[in-house]
N, CA, C and O atoms as a GROMACS GRO file, in nm:
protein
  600
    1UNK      N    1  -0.073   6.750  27.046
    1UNK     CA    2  -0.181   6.725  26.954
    1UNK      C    3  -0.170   6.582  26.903
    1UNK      O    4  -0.060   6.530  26.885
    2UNK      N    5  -0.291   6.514  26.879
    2UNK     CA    6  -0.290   6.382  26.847
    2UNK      C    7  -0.242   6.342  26.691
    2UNK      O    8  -0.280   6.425  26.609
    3UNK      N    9  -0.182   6.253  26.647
    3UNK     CA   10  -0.152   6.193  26.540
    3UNK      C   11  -0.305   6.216  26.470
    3UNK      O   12  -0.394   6.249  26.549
    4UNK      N   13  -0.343   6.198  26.318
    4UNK     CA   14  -0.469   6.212  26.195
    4UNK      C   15  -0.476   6.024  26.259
    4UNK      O   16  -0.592   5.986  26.278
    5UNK      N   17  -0.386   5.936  26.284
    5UNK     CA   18  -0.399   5.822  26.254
    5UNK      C   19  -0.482   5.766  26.442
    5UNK      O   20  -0.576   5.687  26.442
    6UNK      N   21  -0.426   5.821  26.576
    6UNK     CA   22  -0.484   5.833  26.654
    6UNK      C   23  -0.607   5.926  26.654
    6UNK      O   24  -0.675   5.900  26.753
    7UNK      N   25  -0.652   6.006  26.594
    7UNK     CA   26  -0.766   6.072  26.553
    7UNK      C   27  -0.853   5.979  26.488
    7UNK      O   28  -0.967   5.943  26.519
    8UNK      N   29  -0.768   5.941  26.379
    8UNK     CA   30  -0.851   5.778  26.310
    8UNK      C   31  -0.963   5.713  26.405
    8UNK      O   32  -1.084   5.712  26.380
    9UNK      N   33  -0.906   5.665  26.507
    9UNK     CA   34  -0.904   5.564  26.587
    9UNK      C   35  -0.986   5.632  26.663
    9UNK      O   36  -1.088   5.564  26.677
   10UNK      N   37  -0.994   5.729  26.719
   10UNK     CA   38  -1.122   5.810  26.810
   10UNK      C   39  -1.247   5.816  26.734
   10UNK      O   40  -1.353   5.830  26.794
   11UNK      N   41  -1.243   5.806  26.593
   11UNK     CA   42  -1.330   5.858  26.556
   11UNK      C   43  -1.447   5.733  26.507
   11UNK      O   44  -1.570   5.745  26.504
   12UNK      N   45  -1.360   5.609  26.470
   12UNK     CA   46  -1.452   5.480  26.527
   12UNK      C   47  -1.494   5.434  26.364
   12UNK      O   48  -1.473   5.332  26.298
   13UNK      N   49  -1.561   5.563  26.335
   13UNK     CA   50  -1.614   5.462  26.178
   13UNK      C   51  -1.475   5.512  26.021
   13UNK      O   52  -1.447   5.432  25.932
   14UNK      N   53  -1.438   5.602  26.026
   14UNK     CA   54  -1.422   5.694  25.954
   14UNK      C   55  -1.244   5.583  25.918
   14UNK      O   56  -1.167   5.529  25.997
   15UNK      N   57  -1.244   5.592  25.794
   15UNK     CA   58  -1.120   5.512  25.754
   15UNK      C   59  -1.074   5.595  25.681
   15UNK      O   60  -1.036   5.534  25.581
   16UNK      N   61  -1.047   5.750  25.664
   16UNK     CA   62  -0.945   5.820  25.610
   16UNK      C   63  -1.009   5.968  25.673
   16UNK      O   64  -1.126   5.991  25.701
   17UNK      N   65  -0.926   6.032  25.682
   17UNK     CA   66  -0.955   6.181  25.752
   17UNK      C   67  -0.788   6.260  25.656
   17UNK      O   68  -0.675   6.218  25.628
   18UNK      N   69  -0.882   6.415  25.631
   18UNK     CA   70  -0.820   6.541  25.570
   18UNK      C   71  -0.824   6.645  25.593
   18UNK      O   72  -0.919   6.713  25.554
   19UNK      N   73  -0.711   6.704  25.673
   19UNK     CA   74  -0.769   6.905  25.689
   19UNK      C   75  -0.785   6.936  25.582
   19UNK      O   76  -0.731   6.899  25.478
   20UNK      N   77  -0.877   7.019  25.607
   20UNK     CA   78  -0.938   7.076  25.548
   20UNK      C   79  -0.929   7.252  25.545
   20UNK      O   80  -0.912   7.301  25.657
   21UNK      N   81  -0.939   7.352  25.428
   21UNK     CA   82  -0.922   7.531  25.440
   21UNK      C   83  -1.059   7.549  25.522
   21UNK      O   84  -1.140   7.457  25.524
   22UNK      N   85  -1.079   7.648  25.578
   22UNK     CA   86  -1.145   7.734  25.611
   22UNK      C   87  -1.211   7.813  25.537
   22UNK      O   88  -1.332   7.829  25.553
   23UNK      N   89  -1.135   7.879  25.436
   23UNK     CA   90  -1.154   7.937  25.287
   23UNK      C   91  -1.143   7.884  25.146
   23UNK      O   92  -1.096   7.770  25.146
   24UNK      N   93  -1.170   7.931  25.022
   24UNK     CA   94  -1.156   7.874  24.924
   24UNK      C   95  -0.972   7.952  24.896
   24UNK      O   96  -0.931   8.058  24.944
   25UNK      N   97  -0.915   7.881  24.830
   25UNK     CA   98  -0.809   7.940  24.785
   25UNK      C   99  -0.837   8.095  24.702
   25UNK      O  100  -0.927   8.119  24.621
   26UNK      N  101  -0.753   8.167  24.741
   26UNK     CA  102  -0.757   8.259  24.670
   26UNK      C  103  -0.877   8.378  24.708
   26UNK      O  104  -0.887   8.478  24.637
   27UNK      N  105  -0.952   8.361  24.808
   27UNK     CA  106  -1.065   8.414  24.929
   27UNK      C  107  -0.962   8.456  25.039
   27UNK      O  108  -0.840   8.438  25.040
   28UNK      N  109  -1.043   8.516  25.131
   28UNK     CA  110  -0.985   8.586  25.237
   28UNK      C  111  -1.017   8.474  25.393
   28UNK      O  112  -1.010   8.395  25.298
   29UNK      N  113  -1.038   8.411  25.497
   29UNK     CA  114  -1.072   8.345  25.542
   29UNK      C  115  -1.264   8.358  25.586
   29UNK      O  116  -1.314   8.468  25.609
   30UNK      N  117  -1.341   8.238  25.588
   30UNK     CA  118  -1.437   8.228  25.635
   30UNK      C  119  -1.457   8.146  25.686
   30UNK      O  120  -1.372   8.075  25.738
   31UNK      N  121  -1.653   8.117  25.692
   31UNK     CA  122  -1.650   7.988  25.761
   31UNK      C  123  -1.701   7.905  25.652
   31UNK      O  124  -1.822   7.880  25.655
   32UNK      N  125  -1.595   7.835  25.511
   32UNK     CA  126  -1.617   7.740  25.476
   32UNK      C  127  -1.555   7.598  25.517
   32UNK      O  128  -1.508   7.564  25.626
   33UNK      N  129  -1.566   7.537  25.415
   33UNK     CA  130  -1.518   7.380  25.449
   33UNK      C  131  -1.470   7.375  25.321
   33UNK      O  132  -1.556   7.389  25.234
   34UNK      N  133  -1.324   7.355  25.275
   34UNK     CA  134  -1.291   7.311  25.158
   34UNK      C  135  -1.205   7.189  25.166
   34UNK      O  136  -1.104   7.172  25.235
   35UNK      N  137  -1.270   7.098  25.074
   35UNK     CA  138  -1.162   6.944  25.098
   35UNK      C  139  -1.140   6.972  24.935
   35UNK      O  140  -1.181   7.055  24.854
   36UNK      N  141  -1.042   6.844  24.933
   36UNK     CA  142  -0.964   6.789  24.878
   36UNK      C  143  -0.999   6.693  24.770
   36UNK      O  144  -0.976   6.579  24.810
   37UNK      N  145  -1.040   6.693  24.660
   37UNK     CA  146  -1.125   6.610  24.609
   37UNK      C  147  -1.000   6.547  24.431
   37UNK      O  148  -0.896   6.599  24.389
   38UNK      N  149  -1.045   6.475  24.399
   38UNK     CA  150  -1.031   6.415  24.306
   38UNK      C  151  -1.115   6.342  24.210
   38UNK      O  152  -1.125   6.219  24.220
   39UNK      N  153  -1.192   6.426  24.094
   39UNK     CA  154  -1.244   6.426  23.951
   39UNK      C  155  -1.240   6.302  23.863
   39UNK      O  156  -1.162   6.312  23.768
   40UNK      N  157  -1.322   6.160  23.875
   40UNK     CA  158  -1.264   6.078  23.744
   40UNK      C  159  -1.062   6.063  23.771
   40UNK      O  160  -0.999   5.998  23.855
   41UNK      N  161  -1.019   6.145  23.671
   41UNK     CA  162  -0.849   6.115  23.670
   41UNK      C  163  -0.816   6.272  23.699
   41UNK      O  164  -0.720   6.332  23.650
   42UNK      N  165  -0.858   6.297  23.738
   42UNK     CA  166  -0.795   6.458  23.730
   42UNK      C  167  -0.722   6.452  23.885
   42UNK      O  168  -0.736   6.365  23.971
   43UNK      N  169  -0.638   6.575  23.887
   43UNK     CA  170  -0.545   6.572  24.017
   43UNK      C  171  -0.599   6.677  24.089
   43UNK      O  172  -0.672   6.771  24.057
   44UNK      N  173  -0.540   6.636  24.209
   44UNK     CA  174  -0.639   6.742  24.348
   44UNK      C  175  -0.729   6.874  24.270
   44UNK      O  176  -0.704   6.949  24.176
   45UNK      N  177  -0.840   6.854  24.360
   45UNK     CA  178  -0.926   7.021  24.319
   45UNK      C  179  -0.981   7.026  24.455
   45UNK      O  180  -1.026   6.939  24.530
   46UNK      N  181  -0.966   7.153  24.466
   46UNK     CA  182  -1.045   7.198  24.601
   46UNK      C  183  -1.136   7.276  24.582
   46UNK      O  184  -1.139   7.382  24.520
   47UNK      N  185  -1.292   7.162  24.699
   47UNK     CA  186  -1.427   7.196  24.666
   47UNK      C  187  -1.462   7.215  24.775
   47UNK      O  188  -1.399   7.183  24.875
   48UNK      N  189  -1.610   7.292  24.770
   48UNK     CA  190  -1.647   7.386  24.889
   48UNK      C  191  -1.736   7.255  24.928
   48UNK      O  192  -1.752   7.185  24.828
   49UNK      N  193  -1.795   7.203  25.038
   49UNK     CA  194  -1.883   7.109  25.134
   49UNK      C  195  -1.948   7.226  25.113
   49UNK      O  196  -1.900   7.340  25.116
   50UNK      N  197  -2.079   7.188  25.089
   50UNK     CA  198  -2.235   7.248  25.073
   50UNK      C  199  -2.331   7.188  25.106
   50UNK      O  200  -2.416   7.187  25.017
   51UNK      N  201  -2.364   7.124  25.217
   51UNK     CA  202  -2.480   7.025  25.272
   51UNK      C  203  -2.602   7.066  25.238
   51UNK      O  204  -2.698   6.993  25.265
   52UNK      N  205  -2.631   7.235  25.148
   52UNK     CA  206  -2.728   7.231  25.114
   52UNK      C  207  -2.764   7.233  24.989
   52UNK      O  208  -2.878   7.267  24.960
   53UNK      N  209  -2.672   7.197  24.894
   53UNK     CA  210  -2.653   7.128  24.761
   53UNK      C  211  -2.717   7.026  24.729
   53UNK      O  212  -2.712   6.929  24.804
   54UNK      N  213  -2.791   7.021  24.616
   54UNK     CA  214  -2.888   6.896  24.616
   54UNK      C  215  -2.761   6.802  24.553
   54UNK      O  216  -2.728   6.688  24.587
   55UNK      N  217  -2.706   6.884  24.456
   55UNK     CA  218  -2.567   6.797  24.382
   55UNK      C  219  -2.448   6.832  24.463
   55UNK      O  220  -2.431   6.885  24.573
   56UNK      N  221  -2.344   6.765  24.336
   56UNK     CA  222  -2.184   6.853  24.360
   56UNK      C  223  -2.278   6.931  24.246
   56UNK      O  224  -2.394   6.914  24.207
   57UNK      N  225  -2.172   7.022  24.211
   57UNK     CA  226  -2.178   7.125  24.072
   57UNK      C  227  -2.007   7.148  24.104
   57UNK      O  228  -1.934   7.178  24.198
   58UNK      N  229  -1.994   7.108  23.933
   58UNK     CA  230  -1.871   7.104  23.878
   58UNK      C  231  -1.843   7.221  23.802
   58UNK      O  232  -1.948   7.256  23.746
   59UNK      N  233  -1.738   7.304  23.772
   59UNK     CA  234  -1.707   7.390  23.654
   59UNK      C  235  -1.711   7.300  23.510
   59UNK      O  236  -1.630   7.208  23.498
   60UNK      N  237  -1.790   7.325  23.419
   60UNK     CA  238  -1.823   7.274  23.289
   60UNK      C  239  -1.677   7.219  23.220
   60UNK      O  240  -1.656   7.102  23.185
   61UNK      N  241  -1.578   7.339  23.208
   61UNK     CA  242  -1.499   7.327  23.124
   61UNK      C  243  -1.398   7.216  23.203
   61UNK      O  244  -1.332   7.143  23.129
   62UNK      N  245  -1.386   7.203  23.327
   62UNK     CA  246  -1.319   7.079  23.366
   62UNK      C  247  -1.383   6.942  23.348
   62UNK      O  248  -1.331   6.833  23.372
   63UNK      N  249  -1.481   6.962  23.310
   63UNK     CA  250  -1.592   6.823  23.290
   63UNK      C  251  -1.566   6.784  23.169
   63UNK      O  252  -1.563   6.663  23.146
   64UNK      N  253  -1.542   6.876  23.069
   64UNK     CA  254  -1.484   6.867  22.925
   64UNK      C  255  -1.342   6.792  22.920
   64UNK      O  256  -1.327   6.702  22.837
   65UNK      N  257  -1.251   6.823  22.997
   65UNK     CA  258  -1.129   6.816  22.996
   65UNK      C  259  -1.124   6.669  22.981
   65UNK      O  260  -1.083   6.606  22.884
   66UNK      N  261  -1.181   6.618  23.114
   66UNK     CA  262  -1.221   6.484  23.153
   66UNK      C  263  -1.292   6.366  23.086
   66UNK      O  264  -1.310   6.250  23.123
   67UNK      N  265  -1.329   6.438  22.971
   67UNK     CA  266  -1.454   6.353  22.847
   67UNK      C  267  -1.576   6.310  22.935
   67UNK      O  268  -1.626   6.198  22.927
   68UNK      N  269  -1.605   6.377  22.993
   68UNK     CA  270  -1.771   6.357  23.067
   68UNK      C  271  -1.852   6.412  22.969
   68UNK      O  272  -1.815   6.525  22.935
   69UNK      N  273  -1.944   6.372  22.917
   69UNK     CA  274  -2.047   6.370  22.806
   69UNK      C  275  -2.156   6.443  22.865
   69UNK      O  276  -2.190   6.377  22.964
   70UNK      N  277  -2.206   6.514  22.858
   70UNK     CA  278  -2.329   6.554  22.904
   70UNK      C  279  -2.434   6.535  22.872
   70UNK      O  280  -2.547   6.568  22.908
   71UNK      N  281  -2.380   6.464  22.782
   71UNK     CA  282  -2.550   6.438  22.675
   71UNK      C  283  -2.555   6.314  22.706
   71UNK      O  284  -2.636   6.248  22.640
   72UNK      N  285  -2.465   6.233  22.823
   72UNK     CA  286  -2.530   6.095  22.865
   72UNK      C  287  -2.591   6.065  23.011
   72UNK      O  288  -2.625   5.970  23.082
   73UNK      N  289  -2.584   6.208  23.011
   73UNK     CA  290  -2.686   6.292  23.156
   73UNK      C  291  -2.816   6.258  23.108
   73UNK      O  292  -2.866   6.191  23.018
   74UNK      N  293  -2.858   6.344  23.217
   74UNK     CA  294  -3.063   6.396  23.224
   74UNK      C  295  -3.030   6.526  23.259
   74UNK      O  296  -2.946   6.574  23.336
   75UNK      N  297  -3.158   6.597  23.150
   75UNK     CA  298  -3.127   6.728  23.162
   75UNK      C  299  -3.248   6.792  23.233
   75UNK      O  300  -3.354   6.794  23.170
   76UNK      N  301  -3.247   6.840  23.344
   76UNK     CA  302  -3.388   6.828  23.428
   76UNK      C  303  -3.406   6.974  23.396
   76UNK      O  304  -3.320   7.060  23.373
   77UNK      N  305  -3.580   6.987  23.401
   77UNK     CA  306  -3.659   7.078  23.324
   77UNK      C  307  -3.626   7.188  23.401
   77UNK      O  308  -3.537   7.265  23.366
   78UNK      N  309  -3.699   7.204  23.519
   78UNK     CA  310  -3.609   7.337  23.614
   78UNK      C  311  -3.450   7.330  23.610
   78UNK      O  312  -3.375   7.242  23.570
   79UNK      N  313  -3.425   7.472  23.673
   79UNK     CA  314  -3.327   7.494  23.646
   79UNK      C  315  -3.235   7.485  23.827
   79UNK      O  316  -3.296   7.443  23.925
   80UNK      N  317  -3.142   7.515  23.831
   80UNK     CA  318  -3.093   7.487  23.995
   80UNK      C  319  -3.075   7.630  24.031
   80UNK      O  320  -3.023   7.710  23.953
   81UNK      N  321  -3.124   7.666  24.166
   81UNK     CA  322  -3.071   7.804  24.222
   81UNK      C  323  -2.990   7.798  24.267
   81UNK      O  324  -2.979   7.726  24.367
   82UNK      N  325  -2.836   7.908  24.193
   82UNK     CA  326  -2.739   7.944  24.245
   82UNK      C  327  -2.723   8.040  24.317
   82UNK      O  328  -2.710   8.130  24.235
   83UNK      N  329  -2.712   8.092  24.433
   83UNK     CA  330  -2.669   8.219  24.521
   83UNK      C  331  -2.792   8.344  24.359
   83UNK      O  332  -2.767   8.430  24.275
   84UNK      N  333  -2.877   8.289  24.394
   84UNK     CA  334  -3.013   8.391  24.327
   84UNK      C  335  -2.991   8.379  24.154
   84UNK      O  336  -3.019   8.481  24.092
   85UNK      N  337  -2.955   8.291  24.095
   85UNK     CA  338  -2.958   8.296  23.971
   85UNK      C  339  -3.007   8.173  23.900
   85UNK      O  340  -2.959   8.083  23.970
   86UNK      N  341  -3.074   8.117  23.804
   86UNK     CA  342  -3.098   8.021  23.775
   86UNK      C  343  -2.986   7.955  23.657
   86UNK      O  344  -2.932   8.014  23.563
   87UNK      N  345  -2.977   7.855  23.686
   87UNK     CA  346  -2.919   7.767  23.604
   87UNK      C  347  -2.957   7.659  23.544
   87UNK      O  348  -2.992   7.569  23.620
   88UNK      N  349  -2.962   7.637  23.428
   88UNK     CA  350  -2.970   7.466  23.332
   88UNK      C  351  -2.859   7.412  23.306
   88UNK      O  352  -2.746   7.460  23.292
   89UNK      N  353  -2.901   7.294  23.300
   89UNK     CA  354  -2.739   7.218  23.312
   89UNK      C  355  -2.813   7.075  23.272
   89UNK      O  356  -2.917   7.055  23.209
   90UNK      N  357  -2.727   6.991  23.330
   90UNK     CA  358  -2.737   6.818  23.264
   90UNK      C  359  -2.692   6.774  23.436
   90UNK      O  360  -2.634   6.854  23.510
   91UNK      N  361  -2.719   6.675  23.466
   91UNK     CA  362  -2.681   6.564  23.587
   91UNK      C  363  -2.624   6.489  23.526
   91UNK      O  364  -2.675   6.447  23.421
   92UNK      N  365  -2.493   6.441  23.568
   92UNK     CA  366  -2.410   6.299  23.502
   92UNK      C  367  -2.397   6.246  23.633
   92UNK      O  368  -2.451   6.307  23.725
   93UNK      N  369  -2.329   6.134  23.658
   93UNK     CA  370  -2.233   6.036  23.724
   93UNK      C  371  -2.111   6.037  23.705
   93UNK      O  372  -2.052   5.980  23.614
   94UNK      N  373  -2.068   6.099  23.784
   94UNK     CA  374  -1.883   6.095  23.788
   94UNK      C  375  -1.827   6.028  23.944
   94UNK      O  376  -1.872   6.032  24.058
   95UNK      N  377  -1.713   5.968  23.884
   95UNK     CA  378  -1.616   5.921  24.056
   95UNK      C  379  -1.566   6.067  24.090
   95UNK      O  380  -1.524   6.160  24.022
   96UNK      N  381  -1.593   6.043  24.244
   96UNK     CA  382  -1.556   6.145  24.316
   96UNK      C  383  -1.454   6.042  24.429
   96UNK      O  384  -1.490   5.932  24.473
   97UNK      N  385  -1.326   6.108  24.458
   97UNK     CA  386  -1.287   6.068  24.522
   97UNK      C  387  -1.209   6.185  24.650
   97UNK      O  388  -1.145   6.290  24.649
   98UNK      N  389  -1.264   6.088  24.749
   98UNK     CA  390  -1.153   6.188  24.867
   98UNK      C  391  -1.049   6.152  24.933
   98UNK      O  392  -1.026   6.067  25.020
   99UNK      N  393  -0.960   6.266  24.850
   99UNK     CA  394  -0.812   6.216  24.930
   99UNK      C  395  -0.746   6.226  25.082
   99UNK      O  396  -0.749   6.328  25.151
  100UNK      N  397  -0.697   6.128  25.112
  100UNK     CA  398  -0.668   6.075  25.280
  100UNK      C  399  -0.526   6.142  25.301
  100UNK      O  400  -0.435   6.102  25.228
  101UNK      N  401  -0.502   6.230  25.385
  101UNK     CA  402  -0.461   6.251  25.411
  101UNK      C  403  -0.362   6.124  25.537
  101UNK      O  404  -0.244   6.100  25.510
  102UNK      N  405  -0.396   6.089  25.604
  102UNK     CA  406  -0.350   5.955  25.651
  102UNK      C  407  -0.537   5.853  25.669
  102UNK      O  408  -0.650   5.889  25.702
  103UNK      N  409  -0.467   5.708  25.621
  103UNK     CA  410  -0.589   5.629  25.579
  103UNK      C  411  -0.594   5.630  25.468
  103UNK      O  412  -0.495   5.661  25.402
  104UNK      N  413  -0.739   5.590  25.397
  104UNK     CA  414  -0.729   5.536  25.271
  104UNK      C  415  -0.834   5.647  25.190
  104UNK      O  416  -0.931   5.709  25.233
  105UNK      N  417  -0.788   5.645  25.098
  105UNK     CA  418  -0.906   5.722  24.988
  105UNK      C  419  -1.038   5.655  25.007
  105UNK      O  420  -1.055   5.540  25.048
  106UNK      N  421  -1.135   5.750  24.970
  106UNK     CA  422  -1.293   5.685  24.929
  106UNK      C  423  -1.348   5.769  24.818
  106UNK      O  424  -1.365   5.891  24.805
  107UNK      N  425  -1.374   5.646  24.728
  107UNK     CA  426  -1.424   5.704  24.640
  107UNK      C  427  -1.630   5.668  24.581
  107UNK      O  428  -1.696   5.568  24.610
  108UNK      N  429  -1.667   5.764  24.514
  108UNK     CA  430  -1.826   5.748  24.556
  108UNK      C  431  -1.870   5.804  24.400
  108UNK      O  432  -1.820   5.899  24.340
  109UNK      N  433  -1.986   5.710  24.353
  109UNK     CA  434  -2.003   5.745  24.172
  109UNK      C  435  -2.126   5.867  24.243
  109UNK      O  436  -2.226   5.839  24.309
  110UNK      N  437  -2.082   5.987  24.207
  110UNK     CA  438  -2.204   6.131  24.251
  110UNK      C  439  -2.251   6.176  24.138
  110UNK      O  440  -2.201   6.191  24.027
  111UNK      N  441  -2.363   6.197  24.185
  111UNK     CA  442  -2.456   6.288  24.092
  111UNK      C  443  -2.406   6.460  24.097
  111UNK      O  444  -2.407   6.533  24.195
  112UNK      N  445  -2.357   6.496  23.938
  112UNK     CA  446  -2.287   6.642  23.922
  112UNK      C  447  -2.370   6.695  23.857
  112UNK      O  448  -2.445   6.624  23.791
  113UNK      N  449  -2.383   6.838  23.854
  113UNK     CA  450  -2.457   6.905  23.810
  113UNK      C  451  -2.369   6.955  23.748
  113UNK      O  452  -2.269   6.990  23.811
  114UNK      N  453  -2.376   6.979  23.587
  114UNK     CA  454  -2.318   7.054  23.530
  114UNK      C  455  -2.370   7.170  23.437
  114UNK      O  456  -2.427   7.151  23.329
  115UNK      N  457  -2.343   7.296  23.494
  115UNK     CA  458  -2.423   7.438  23.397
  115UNK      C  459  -2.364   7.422  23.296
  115UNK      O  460  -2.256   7.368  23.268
  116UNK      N  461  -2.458   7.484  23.227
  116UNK     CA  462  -2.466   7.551  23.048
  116UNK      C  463  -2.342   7.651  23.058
  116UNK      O  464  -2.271   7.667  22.958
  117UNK      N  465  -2.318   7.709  23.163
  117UNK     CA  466  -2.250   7.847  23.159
  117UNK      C  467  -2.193   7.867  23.305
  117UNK      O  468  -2.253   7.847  23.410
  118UNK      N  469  -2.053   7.917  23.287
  118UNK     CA  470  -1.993   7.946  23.446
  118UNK      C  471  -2.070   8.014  23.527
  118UNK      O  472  -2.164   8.091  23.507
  119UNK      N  473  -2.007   7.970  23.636
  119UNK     CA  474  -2.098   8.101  23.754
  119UNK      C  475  -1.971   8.152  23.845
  119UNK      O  476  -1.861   8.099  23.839
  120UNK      N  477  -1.992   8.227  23.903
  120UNK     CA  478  -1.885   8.270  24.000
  120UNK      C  479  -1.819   8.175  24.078
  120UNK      O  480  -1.867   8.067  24.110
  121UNK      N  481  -1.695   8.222  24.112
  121UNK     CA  482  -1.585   8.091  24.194
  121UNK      C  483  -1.652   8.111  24.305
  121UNK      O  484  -1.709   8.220  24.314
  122UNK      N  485  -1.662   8.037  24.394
  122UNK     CA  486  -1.576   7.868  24.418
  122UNK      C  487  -1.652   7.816  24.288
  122UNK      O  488  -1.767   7.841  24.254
  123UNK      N  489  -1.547   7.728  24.215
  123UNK     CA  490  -1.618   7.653  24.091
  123UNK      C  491  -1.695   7.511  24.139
  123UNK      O  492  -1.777   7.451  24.070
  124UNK      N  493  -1.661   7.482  24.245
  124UNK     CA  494  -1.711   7.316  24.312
  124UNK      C  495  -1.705   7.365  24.413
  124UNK      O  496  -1.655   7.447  24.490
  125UNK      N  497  -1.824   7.233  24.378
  125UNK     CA  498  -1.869   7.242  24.529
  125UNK      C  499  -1.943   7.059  24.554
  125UNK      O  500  -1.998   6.997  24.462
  126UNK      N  501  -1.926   7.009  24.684
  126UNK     CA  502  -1.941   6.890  24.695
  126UNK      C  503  -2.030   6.929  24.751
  126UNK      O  504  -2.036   7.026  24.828
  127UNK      N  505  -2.160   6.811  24.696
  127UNK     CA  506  -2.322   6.822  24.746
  127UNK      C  507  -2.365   6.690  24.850
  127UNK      O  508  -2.301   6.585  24.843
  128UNK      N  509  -2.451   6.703  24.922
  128UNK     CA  510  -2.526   6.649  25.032
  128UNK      C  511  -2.540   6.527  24.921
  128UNK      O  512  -2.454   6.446  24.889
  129UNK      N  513  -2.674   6.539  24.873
  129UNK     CA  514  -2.749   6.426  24.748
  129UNK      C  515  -2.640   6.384  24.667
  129UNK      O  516  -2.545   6.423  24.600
  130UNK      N  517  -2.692   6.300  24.702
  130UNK     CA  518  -2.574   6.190  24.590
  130UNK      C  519  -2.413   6.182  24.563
  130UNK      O  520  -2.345   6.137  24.470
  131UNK      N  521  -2.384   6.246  24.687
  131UNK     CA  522  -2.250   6.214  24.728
  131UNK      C  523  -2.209   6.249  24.872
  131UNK      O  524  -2.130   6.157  24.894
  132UNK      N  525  -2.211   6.310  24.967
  132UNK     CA  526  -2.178   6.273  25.058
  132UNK      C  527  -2.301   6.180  25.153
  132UNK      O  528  -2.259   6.096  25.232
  133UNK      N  529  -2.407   6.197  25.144
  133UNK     CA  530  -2.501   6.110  25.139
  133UNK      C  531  -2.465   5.959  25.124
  133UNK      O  532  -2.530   5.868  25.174
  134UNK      N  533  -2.366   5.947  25.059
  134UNK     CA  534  -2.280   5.732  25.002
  134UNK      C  535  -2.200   5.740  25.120
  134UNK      O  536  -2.142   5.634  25.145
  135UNK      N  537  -2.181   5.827  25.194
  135UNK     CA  538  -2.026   5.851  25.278
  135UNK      C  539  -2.099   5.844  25.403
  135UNK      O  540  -2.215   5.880  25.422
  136UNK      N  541  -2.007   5.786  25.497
  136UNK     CA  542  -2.005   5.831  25.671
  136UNK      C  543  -1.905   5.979  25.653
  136UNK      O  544  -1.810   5.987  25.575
  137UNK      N  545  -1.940   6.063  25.722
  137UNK     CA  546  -1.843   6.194  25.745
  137UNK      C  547  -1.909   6.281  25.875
  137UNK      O  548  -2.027   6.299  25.903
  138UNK      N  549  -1.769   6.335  25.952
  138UNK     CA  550  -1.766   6.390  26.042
  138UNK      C  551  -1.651   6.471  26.020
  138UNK      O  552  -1.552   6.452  25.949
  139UNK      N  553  -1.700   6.620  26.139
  139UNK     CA  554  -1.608   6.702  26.149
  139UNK      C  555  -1.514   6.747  26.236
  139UNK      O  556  -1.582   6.789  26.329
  140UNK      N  557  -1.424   6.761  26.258
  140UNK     CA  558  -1.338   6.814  26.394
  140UNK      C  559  -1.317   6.973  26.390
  140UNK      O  560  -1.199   7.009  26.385
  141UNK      N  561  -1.439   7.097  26.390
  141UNK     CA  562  -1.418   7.253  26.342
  141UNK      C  563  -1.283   7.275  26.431
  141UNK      O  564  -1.199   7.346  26.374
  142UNK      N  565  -1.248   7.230  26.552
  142UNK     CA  566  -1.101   7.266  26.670
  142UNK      C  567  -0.978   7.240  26.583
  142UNK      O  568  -0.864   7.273  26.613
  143UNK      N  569  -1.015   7.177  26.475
  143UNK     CA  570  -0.872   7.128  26.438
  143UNK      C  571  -0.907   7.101  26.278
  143UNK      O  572  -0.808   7.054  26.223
  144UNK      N  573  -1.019   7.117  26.188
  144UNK     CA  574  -0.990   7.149  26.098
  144UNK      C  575  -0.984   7.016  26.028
  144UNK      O  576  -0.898   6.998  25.942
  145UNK      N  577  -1.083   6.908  26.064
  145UNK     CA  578  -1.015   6.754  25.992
  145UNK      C  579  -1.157   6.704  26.000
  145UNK      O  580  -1.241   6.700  26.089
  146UNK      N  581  -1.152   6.659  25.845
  146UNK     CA  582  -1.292   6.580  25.792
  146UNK      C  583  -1.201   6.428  25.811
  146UNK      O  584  -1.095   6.367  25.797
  147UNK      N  585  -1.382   6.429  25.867
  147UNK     CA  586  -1.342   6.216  25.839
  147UNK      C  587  -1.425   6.196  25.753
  147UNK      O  588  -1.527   6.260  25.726
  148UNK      N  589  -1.366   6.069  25.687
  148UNK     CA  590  -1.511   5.967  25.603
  148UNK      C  591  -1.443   5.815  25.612
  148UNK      O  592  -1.331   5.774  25.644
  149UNK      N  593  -1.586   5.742  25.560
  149UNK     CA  594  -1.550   5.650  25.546
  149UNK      C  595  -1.660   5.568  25.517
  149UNK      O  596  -1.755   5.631  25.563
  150UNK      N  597  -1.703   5.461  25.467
  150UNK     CA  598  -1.801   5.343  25.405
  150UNK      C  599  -1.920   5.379  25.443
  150UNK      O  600  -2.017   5.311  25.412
   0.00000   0.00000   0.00000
């Protein structure tokens, strides 16, 4: 099997690559995508890839932790559909960063959606709009390894 750093190098644009779960922690296996993410200052959290996420959507109370203000959001009039439920919340700007497993971090200012009120785990989830959207990213499903990069 090839070196992440000869993988690097096949993959042409991508200047850091991370396996990635299959499942969310604490789930049984599926077919998700969970990377490796890093919050403002907070330390590793693992978030579900949702390409059909208009945002990320963050768990509230970690947004707190972090002193993310919500009230220096926009609080958009509809609400977002979660797996059939509606939600209100606020949009902020937070650094999102993804950690490299070999290569370099990238980090990207995303648009988060943050609810009024929890919803069922996975608590994150990284969205298409306004954050991987800033990113080059590709997948390797044989082996389980996100690339990104500029």
């Amino acid at each position: 099997m090839a070196s992440f750093i000869e993988k690097l190098d096949e993959c042409g644009f991508a200047e850091g690559c991370m396996a990635y779960l299959d499942h969310y922690p604490g789930e049984e296996s599926s077919s998700k995508i969970v990377l490796s993410v890093q919050i403002k200052n907070s330390g590793p959290i693992m978030a579900v890839m949702d390409t059909c996420a208009p945002w990320c959507i963050f768990d509230p109370d970690l947004l707190s932790l972090l002193e993310i203000d919500e009230e220096d959001g926009y609080r958009p009039e509809k609400g977002l559909n979660i797996r059939g439920t509606i939600y209100y919340g606020a949009l902020v700007r937070v650094p999102v960063t993804f950690l490299a497993d070999e290569g370099i971090d990238i980090s990207v200012e995303a648009t988060v959606f943050i609810p009024e009120r929890e919803y069922d785990s996975p608590r994150y989830f990284i969205g298409l709009d306004g954050c991987l959207s800033r990113i080059r990213f590709a997948i390797d499903p044989s082996e389980n390894i996100f690339y990104f990069g500029q």
